[in-house]
N, C-alpha and C positions, 0 to 999 in steps of 0.2 A: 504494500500500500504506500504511495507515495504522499505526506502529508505536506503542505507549504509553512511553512516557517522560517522570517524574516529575510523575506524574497526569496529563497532557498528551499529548494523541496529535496527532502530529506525521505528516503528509503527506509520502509520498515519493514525487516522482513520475518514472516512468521515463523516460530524453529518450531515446529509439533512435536518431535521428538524430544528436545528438550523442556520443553512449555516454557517458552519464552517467547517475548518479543525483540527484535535486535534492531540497532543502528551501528552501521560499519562507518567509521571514520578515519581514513587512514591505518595505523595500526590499532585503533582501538576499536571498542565495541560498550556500547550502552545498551542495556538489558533490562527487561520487565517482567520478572519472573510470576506465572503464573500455576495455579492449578485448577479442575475441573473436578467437583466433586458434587453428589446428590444434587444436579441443577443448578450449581454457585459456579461462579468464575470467579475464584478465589485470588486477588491481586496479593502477593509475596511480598515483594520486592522492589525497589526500582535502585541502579546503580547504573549512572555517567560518569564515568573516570575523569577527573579536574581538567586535567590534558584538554580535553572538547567538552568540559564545562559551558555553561551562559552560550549556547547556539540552539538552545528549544528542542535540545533530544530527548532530555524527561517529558515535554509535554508530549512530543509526536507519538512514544511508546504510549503516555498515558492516553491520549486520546485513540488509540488503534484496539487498543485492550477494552477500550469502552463499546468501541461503537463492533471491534467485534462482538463484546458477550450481548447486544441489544441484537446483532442481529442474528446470532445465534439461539435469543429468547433464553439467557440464562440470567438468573438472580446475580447479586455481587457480594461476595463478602471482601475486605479490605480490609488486609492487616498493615499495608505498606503506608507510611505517615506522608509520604510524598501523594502517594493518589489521595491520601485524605485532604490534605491543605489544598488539593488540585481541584476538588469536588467542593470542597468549601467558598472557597475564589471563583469558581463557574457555577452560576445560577443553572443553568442550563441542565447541569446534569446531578441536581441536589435529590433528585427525585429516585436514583437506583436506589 
């Protein structure tokens, strides 16, 4: 899924075997580790390595992991504080 951020669209790609979400940036990699359990999409995790810090990689994984489990029709559970403060900040999705 490619999301736009700060005139930049930024590739997110989904690892199923891993249950992650990824953004490759050079040698590094930002991740949103998830899981799938009784109908949850259970958000983990989210880790940007400082290195590609401040370039909207935490959002695009957060937003990917959203609008997959909406369109998957799966509940949220969130344990990761980053999607929390993410969902707090966007009106828009206060409602999973």
């Amino acid at each position: 899924m490619l999301i736009k951020q700060n005139r930049k669209r930024l590739k997110v790609i989904h690892n199923k075997q891993n249950q992650q979400f990824e953004v490759l940036h050079y040698d590094h990699k930002g991740v949103l580790v998830y899981r799938i359990h009784e109908g949850q999409l259970v958000l983990m995790h989210t880790k940007v390595p400082e290195a590609i810090g401040g370039k909207g990689i935490a959002k695009a994984l957060v937003l990917t992991a959203l609008k997959f489990g909406e369109k998957q029709g799966l509940n949220f559970k969130i344990y990761c504080p980053y999607v929390k403060r993410f969902i707090e900040k966007n009106p828009d999705w206060r409602d999973i």
